[in-house]
PQR file with spaces between the fields and no chain letter, atoms N, CA, C, O and H, PARSE charges and radii, in Angstrom:
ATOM       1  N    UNK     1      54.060   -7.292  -44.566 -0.4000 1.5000
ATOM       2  CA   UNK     1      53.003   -6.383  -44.968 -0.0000 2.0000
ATOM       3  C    UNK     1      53.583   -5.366  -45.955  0.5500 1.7000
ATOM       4  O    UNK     1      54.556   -4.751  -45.517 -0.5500 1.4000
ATOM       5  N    UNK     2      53.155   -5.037  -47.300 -0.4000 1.5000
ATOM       6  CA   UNK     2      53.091   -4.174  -47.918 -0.0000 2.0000
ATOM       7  C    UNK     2      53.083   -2.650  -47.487  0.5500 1.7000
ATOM       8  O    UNK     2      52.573   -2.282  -46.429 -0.5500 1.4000
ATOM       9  H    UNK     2      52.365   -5.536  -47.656  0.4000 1.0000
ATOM      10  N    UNK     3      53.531   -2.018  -48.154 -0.4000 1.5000
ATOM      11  CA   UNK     3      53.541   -0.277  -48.220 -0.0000 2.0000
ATOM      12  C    UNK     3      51.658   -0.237  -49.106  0.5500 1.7000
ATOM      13  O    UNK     3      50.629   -0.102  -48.444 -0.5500 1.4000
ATOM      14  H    UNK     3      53.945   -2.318  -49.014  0.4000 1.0000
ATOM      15  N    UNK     4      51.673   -0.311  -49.844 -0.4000 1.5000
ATOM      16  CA   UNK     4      50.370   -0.686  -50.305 -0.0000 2.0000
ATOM      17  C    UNK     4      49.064   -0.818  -49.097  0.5500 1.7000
ATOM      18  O    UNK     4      48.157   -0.026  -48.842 -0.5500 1.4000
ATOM      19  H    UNK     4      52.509   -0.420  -50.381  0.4000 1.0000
ATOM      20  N    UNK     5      49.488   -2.517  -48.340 -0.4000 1.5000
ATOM      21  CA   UNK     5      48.912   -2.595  -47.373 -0.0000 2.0000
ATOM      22  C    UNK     5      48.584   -1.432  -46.413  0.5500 1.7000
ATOM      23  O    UNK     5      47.467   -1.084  -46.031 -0.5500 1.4000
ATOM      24  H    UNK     5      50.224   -3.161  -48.548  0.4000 1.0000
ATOM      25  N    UNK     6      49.665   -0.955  -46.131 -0.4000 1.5000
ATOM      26  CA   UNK     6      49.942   -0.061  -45.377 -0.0000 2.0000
ATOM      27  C    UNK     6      48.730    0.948  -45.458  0.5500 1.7000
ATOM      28  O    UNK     6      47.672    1.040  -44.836 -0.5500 1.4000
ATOM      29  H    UNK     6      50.573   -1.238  -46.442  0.4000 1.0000
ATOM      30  N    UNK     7      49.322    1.672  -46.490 -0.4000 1.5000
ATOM      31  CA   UNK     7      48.068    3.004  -47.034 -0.0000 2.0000
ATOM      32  C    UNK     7      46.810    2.791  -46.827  0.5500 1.7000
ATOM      33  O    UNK     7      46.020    3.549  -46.264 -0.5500 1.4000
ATOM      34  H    UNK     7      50.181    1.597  -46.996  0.4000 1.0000
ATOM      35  N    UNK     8      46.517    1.280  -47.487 -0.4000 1.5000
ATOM      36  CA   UNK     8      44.830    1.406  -47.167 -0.0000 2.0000
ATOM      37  C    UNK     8      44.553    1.267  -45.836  0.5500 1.7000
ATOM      38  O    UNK     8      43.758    2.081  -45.366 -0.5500 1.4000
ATOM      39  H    UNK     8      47.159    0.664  -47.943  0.4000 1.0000
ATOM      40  N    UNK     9      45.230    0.047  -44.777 -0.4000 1.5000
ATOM      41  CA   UNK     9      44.784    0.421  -43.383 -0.0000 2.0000
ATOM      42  C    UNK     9      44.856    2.042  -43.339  0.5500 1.7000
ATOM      43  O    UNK     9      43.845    2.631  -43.721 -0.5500 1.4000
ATOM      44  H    UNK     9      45.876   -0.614  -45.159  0.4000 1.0000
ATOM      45  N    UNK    10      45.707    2.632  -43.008 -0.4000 1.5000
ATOM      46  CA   UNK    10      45.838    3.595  -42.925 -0.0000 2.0000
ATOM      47  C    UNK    10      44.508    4.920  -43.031  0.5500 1.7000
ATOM      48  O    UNK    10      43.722    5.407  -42.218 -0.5500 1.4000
ATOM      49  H    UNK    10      46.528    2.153  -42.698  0.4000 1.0000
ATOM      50  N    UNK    11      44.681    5.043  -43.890 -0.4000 1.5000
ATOM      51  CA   UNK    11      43.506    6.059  -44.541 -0.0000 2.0000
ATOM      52  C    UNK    11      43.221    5.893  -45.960  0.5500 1.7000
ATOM      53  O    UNK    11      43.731    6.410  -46.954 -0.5500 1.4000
ATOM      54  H    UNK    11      45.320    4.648  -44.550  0.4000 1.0000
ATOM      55  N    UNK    12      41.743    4.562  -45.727 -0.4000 1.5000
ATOM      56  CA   UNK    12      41.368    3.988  -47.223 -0.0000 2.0000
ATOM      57  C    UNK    12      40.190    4.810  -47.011  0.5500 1.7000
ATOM      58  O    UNK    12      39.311    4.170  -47.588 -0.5500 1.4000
ATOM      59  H    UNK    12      41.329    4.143  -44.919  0.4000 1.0000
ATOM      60  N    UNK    13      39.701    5.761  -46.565 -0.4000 1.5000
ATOM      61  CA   UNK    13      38.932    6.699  -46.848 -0.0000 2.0000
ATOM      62  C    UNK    13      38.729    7.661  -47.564  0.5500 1.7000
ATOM      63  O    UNK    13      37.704    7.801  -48.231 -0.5500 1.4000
ATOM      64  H    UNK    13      40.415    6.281  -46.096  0.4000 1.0000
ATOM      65  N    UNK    14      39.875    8.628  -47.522 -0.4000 1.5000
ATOM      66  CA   UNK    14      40.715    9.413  -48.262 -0.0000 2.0000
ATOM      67  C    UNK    14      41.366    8.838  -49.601  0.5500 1.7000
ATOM      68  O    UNK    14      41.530    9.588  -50.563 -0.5500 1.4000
ATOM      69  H    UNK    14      40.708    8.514  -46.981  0.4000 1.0000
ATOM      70  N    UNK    15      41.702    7.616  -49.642 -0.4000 1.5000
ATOM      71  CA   UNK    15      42.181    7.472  -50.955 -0.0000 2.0000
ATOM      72  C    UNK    15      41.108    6.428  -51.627  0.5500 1.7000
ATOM      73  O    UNK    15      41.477    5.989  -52.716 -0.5500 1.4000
ATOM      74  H    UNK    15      41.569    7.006  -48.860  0.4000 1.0000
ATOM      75  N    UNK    16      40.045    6.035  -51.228 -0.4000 1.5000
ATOM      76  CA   UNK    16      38.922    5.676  -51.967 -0.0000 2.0000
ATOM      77  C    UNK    16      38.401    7.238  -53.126  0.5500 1.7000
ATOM      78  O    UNK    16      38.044    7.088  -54.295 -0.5500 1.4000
ATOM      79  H    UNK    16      39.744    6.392  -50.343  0.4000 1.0000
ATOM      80  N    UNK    17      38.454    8.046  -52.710 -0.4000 1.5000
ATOM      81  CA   UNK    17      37.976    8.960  -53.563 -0.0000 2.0000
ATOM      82  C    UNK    17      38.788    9.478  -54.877  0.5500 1.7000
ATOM      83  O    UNK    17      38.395   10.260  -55.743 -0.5500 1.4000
ATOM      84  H    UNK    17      38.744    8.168  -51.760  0.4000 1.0000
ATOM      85  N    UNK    18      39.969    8.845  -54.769 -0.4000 1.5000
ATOM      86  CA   UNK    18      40.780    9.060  -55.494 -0.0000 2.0000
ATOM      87  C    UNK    18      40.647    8.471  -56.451  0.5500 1.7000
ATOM      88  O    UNK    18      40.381    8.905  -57.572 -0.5500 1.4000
ATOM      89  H    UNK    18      40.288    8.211  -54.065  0.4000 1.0000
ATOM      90  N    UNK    19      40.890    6.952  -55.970 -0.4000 1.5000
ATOM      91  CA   UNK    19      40.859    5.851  -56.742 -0.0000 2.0000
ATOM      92  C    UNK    19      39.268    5.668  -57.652  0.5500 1.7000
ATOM      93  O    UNK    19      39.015    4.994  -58.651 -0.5500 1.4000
ATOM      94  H    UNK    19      41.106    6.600  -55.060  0.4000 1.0000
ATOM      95  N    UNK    20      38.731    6.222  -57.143 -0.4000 1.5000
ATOM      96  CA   UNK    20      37.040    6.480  -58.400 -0.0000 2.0000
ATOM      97  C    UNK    20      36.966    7.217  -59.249  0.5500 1.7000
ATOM      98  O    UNK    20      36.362    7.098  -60.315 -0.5500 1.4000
ATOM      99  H    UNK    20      38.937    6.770  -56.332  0.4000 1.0000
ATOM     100  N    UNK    21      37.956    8.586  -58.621 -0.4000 1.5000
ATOM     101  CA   UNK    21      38.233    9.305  -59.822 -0.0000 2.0000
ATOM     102  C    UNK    21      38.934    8.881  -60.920  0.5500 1.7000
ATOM     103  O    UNK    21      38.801    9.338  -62.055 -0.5500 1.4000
ATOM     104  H    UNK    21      38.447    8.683  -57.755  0.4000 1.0000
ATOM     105  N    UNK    22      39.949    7.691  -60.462 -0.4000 1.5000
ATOM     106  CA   UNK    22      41.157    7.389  -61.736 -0.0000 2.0000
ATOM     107  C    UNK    22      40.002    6.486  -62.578  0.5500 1.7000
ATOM     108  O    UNK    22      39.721    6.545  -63.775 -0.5500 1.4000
ATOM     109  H    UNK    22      40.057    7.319  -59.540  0.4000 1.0000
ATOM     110  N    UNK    23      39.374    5.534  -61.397 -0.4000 1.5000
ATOM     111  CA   UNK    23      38.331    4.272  -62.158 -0.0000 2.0000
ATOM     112  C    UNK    23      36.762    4.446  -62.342  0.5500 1.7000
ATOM     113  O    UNK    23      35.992    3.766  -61.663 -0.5500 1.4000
ATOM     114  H    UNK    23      39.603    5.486  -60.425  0.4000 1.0000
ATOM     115  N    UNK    24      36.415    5.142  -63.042 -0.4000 1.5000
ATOM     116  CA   UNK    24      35.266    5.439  -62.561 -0.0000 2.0000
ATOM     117  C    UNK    24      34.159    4.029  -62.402  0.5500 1.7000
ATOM     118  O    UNK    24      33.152    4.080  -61.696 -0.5500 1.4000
ATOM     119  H    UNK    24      37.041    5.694  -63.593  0.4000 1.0000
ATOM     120  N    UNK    25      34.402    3.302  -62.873 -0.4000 1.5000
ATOM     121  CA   UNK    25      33.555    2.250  -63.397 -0.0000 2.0000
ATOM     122  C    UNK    25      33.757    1.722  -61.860  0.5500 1.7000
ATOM     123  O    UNK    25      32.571    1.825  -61.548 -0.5500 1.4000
ATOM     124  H    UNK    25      35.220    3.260  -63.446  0.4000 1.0000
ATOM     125  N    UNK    26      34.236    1.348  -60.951 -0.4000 1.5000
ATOM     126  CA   UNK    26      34.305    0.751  -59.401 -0.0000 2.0000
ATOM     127  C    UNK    26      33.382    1.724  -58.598  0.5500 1.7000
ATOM     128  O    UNK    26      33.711    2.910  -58.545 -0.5500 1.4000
ATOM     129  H    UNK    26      35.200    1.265  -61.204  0.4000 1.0000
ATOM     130  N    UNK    27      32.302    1.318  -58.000 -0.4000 1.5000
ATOM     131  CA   UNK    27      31.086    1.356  -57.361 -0.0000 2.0000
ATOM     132  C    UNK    27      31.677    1.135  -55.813  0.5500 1.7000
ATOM     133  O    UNK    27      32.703    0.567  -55.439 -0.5500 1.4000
ATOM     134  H    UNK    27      32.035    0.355  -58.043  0.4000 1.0000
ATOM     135  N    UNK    28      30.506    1.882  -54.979 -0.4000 1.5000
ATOM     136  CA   UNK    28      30.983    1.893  -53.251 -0.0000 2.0000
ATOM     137  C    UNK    28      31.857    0.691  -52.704  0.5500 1.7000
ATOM     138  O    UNK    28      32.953    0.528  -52.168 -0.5500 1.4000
ATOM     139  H    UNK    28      29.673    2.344  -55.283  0.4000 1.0000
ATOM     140  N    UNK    29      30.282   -0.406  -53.328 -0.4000 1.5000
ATOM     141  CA   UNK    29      30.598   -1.948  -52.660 -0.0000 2.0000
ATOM     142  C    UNK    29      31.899   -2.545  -53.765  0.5500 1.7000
ATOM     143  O    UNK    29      32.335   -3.536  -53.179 -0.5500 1.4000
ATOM     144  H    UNK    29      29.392   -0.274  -53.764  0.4000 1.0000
ATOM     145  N    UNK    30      32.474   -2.419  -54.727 -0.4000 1.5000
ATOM     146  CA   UNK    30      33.709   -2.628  -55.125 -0.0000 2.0000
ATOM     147  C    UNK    30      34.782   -2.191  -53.959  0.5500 1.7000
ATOM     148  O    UNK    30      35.834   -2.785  -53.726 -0.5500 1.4000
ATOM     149  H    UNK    30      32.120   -1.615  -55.203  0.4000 1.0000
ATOM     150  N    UNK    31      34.246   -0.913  -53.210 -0.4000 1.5000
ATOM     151  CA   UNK    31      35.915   -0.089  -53.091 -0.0000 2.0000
ATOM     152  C    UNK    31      35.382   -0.456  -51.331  0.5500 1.7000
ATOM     153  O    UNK    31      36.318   -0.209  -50.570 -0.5500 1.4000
ATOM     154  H    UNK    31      33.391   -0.430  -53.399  0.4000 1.0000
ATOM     155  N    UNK    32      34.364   -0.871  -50.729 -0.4000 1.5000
ATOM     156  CA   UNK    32      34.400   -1.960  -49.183 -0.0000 2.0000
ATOM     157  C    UNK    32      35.691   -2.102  -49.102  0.5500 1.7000
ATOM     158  O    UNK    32      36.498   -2.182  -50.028 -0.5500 1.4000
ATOM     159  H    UNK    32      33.604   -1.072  -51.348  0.4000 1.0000
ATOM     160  N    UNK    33      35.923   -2.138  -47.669 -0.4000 1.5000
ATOM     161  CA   UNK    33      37.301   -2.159  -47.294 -0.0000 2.0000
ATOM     162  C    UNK    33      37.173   -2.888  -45.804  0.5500 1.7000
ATOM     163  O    UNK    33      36.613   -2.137  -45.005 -0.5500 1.4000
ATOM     164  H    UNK    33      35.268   -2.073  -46.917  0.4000 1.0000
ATOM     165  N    UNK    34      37.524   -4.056  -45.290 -0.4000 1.5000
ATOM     166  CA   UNK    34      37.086   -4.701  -44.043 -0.0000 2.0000
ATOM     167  C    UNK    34      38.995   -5.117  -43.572  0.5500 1.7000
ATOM     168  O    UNK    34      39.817   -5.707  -44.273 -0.5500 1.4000
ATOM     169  H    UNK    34      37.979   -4.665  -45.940  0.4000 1.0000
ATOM     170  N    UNK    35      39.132   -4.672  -42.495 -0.4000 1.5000
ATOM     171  CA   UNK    35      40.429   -5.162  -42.055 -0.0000 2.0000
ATOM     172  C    UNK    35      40.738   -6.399  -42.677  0.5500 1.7000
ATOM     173  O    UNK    35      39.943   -7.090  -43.315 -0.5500 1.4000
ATOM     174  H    UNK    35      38.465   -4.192  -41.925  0.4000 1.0000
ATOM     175  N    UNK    36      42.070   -6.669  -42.434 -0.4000 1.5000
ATOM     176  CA   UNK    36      42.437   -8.041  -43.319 -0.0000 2.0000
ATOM     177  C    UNK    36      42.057   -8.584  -44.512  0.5500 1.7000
ATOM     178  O    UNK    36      42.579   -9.678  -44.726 -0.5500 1.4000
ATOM     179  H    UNK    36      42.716   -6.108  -41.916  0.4000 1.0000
ATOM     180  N    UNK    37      41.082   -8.051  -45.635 -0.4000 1.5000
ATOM     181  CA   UNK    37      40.599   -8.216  -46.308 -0.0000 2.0000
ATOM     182  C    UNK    37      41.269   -7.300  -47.564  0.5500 1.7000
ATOM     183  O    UNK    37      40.519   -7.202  -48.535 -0.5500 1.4000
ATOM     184  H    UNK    37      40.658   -7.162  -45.461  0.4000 1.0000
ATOM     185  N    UNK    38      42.584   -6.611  -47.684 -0.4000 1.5000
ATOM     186  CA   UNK    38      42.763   -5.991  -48.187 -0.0000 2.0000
ATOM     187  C    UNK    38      43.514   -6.565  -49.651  0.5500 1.7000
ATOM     188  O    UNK    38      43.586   -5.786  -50.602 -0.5500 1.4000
ATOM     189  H    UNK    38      43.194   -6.691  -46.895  0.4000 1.0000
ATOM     190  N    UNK    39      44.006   -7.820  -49.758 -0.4000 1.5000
ATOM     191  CA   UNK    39      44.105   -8.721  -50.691 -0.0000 2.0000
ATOM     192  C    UNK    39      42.193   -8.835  -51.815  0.5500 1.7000
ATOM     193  O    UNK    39      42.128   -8.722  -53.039 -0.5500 1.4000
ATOM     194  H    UNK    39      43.947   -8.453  -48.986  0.4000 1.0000
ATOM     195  N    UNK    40      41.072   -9.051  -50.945 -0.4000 1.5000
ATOM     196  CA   UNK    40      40.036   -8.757  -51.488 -0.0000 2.0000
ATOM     197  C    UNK    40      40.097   -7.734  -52.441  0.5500 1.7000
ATOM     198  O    UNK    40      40.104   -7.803  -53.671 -0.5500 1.4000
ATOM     199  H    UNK    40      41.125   -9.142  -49.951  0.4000 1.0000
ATOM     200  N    UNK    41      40.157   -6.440  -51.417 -0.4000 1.5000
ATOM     201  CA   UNK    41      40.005   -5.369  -51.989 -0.0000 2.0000
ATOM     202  C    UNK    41      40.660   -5.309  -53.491  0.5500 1.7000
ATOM     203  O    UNK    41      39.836   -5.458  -54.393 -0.5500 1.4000
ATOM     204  H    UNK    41      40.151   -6.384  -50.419  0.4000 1.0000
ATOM     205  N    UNK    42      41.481   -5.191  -53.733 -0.4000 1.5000
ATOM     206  CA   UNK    42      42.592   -5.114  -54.587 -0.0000 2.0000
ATOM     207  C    UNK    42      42.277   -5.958  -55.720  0.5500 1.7000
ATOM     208  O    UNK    42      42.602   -5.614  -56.857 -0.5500 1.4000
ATOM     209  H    UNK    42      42.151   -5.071  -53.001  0.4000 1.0000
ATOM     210  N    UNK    43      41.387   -7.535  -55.377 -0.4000 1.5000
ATOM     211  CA   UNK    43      41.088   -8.162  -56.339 -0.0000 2.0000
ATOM     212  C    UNK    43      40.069   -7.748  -57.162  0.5500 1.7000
ATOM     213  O    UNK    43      39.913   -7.792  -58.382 -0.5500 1.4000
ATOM     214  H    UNK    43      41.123   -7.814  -54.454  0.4000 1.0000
ATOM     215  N    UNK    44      39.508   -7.400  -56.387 -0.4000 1.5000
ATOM     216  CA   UNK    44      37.803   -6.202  -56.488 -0.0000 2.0000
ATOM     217  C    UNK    44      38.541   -5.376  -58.086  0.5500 1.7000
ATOM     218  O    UNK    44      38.524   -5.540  -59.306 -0.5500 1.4000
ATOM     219  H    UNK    44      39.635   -7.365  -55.396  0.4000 1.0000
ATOM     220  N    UNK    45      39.065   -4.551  -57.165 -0.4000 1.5000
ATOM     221  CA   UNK    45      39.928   -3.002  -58.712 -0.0000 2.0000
ATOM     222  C    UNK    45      40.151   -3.695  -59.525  0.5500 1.7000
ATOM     223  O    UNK    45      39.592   -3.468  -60.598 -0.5500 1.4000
ATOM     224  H    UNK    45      39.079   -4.417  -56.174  0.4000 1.0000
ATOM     225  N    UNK    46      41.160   -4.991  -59.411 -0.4000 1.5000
ATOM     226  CA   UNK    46      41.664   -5.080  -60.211 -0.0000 2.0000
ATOM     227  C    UNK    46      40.728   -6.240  -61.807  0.5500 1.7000
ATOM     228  O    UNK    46      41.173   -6.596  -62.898 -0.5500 1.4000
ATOM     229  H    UNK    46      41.614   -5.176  -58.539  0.4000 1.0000
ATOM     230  N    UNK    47      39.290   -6.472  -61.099 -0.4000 1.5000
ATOM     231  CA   UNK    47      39.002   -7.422  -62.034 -0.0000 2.0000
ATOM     232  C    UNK    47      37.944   -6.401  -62.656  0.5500 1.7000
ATOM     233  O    UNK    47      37.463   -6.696  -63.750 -0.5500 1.4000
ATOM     234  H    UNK    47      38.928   -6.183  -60.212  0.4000 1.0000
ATOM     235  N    UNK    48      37.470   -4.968  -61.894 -0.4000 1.5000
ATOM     236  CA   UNK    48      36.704   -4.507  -62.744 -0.0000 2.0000
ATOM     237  C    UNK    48      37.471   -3.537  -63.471  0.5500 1.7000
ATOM     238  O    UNK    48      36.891   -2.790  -64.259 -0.5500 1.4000
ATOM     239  H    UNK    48      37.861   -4.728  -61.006  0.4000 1.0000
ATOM     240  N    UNK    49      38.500   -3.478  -63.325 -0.4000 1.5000
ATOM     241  CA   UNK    49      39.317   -2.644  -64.117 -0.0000 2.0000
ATOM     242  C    UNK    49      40.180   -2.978  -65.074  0.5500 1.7000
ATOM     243  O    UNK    49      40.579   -2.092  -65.830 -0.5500 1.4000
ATOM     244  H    UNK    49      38.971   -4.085  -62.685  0.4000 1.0000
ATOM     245  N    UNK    50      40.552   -4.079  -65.198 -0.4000 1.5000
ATOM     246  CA   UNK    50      41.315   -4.880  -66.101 -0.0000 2.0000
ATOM     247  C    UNK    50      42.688   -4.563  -66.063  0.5500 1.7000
ATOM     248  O    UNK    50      43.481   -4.656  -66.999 -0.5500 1.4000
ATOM     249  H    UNK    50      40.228   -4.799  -64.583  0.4000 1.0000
ATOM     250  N    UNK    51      42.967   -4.089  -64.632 -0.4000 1.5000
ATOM     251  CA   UNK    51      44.860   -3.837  -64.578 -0.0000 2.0000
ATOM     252  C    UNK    51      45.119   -5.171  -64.162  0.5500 1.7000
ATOM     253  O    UNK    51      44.403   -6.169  -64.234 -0.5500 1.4000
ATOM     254  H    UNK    51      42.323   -4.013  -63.871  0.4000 1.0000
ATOM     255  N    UNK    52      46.473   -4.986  -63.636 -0.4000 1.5000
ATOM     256  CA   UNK    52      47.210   -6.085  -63.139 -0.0000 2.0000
ATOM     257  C    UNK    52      46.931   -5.661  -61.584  0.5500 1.7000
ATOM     258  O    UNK    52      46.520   -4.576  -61.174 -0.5500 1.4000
ATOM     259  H    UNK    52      47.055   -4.175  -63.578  0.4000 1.0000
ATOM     260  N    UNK    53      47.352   -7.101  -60.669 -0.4000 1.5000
ATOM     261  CA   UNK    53      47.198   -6.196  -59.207 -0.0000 2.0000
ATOM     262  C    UNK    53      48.460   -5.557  -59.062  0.5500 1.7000
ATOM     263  O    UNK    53      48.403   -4.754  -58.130 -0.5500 1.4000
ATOM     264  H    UNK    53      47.686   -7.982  -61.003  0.4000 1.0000
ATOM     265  N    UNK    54      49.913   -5.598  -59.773 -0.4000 1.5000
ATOM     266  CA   UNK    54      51.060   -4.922  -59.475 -0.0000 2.0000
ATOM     267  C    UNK    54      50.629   -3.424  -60.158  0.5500 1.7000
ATOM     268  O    UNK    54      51.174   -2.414  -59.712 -0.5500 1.4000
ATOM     269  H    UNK    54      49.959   -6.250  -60.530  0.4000 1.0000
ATOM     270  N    UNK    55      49.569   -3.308  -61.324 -0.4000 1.5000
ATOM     271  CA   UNK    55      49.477   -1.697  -61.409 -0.0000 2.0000
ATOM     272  C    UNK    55      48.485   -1.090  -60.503  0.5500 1.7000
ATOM     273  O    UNK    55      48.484    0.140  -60.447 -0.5500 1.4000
ATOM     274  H    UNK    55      49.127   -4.129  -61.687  0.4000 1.0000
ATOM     275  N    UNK    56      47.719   -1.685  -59.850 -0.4000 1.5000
ATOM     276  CA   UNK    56      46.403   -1.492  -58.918 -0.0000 2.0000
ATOM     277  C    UNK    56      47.444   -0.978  -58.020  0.5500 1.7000
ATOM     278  O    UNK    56      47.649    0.235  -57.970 -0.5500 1.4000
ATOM     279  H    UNK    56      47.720   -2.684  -59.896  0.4000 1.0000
ATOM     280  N    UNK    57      48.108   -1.792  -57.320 -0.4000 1.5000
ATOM     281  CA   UNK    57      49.234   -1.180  -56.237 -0.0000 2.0000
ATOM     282  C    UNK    57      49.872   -0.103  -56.622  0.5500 1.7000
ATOM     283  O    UNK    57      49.936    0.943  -55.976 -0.5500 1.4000
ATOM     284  H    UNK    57      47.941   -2.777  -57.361  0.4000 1.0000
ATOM     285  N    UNK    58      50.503   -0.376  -57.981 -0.4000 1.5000
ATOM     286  CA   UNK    58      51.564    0.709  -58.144 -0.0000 2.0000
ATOM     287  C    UNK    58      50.513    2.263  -57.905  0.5500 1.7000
ATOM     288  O    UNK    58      50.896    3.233  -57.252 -0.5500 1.4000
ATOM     289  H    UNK    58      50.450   -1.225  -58.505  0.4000 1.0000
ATOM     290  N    UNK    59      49.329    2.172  -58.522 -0.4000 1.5000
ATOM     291  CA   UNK    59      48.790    3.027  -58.749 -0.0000 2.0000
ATOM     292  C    UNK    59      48.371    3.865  -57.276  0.5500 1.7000
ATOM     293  O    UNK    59      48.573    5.059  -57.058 -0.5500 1.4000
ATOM     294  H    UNK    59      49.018    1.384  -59.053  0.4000 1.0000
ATOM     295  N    UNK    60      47.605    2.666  -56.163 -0.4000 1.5000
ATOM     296  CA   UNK    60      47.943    3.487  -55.090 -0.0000 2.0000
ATOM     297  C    UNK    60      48.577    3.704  -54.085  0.5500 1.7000
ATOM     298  O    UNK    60      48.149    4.212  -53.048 -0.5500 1.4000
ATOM     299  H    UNK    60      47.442    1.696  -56.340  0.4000 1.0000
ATOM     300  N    UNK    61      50.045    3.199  -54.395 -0.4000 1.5000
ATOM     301  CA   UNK    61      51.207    3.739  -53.608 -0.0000 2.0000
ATOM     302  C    UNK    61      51.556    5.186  -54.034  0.5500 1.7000
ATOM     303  O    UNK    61      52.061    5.970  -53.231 -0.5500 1.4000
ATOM     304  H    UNK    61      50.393    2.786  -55.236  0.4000 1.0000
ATOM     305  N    UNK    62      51.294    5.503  -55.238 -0.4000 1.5000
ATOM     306  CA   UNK    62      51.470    7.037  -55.680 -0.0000 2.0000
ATOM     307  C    UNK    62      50.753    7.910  -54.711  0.5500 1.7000
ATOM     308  O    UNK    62      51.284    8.898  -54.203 -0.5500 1.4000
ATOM     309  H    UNK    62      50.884    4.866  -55.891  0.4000 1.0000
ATOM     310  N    UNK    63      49.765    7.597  -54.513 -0.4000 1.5000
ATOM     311  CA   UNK    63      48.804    8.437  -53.493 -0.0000 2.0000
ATOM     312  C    UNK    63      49.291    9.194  -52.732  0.5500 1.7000
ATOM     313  O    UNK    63      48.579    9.833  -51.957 -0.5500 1.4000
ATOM     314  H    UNK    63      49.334    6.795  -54.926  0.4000 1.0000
């Protein structure tokens, strides 16, 4: 499991608000978050955002 992983189990509540501020263009149902599903998630950011998923991560391991 990821450090990444980590954070969003963790408290993907708190850093959902973050992450809208950096992206604005990602909508509620983009930033859904369902246990085990956190590979989803990530695919979600990363296709409406046009990063890579290693900067999607990098971005919220800074958090």
């Amino acid at each position: 499991m990821s450090a990444t992983t980590d954070k969003i189990k963790g408290n993907w509540n708190q850093l959902k608000g973050k992450v809208k501020q950096e992206y604005a263009e990602l909508t509620d149902d983009d930033l859904k978050y369902a246990e085990g599903k956190e590979d989803e998630l990530l695919g979600r950011i990363q296709e409406k955002t046009g990063k890579t998923k290693d900067e999607v991560k990098s971005f919220i391991d800074k958090l």
